[in-house]
C-alpha positions as CSV (number, residue, x, y, z in Angstrom):
1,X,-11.0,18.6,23.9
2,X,-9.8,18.1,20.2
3,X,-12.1,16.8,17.4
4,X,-11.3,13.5,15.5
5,X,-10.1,15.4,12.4
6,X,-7.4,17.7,14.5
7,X,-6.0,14.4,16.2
8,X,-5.9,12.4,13.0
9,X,-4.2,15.8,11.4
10,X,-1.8,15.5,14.5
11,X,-1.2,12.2,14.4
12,X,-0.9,11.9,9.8
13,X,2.3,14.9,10.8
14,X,4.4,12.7,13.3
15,X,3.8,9.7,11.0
16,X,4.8,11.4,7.7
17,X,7.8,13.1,10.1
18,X,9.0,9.8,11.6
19,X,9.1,7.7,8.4
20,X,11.3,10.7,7.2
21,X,13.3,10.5,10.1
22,X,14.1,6.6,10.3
23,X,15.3,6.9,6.9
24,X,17.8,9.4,7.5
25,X,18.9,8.0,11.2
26,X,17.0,11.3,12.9
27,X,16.7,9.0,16.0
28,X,16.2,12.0,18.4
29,X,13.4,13.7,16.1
30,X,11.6,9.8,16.1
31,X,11.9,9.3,19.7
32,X,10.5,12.7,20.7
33,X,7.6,11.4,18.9
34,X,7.7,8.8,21.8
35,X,5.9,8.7,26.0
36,X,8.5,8.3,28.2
37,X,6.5,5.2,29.2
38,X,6.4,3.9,25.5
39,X,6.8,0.8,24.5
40,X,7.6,-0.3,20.9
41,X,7.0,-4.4,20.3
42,X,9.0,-5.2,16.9
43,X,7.6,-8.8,15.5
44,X,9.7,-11.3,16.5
45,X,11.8,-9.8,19.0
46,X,11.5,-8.4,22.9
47,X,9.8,-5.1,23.7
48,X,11.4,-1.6,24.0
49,X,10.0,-0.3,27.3
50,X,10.5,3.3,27.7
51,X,12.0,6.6,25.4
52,X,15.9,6.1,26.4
53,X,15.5,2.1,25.5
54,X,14.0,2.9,21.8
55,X,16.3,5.8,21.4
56,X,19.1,2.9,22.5
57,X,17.7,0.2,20.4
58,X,17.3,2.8,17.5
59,X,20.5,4.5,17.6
60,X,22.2,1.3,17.2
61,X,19.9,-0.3,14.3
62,X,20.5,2.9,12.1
63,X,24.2,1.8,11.6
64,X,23.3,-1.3,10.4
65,X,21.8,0.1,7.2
66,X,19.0,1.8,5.4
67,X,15.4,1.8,7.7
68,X,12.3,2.2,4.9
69,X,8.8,2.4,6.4
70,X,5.6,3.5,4.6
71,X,2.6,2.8,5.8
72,X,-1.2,3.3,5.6
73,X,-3.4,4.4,8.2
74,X,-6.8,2.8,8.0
75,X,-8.6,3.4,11.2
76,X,-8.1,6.0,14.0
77,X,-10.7,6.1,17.2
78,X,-10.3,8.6,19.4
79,X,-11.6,9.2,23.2
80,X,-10.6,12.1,25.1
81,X,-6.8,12.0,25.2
82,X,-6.2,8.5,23.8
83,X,-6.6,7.5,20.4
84,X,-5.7,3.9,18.8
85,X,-4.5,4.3,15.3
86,X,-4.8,0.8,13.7
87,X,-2.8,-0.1,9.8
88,X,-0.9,-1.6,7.3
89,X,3.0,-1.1,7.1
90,X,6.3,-2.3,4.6
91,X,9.7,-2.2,5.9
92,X,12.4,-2.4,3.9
93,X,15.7,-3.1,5.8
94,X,18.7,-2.3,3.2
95,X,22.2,-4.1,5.1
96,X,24.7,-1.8,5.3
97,X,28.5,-1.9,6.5
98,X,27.8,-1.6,9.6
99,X,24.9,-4.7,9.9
100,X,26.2,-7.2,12.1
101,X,27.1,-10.7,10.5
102,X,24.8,-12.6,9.2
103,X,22.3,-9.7,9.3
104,X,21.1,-9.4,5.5
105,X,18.7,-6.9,3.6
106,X,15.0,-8.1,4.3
107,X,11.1,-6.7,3.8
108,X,8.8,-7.1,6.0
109,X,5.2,-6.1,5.9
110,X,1.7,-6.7,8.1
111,X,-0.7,-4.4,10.2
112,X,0.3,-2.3,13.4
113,X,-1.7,-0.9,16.3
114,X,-0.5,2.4,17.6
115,X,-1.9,3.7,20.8
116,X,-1.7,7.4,21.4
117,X,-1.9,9.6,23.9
118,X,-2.4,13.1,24.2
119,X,0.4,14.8,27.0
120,X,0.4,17.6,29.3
121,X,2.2,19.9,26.8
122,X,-0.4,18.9,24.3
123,X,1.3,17.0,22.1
124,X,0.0,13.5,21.1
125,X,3.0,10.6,21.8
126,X,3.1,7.4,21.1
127,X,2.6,5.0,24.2
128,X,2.2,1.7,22.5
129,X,3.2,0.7,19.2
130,X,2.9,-2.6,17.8
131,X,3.6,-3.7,14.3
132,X,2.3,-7.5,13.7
133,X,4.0,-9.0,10.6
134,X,2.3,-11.0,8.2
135,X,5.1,-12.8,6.6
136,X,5.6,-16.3,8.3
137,X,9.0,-16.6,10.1
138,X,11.9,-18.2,7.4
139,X,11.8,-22.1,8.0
140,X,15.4,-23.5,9.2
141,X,16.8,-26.8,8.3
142,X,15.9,-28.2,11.4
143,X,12.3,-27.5,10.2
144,X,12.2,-28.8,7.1
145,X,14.0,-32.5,8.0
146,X,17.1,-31.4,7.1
């Protein structure tokens, strides 16, 4: 059984790998990173369930521009071969040629629960990961009386 400190160590190396990765389009690197069960929830959109539907989702997104996170782990408990890492994040989305119309450069930025879990191989993977933004949605005209 690891200590708190050795998963946290673990867990601060994929993180600082995978923000890496996303900014260069290293979509096989993030998704190993990933449970084949995982599920990723974006804010504001349906869930990714499972590696080859992130790696899908993923591969696609990183032609539509730029992909900026940073982000702050604040709290990480661990139990046995589960840990829940919980956050703050910023995402910076830069449009690229590629974006699809209508699709513009945006930030984004809130807290995120990540829940790990340690594997057979030994390697801690992601099984749930859920950023939660703090930004209210953009109003429409509808909305406003428009």
């Amino acid at each position: 059984m690891e200590n708190a400190e050795t998963v946290r160590n673990a867990i601060e190396r994929h993180n600082t790998n995978a923000v890496r990765w996303y900014a260069v389009g290293d979509i096989d690197s993030v998704v190993a990173v990933f449970a084949e069960d995982a599920w990723q929830m974006p804010p504001n959109s349906r869930p990714l369930v499972g590696r080859e539907a992130i790696r899908r989702f993923w591969r696609n997104a990183v032609k539509w521009g730029t992909w900026e996170f940073t982000h702050e782990a604040q709290d990480l408990a661990v139990s046995g071969p589960v840990a829940v890492e919980r956050g703050k994040y910023v995402l910076r989305f830069t449009a690229g040629e590629g974006a699809p119309p209508g699709m513009a450069s945006f930030e984004d930025r809130g807290n995120y629960l990540v829940h790990w879990r340690q594997e057979s191989d030994g390697e801690w993977r992601i099984v749930s990961d859920a950023p939660v933004s703090e930004l209210p949605l953009p109003r429409t005209g509808r909305e406003s009386g428009a």
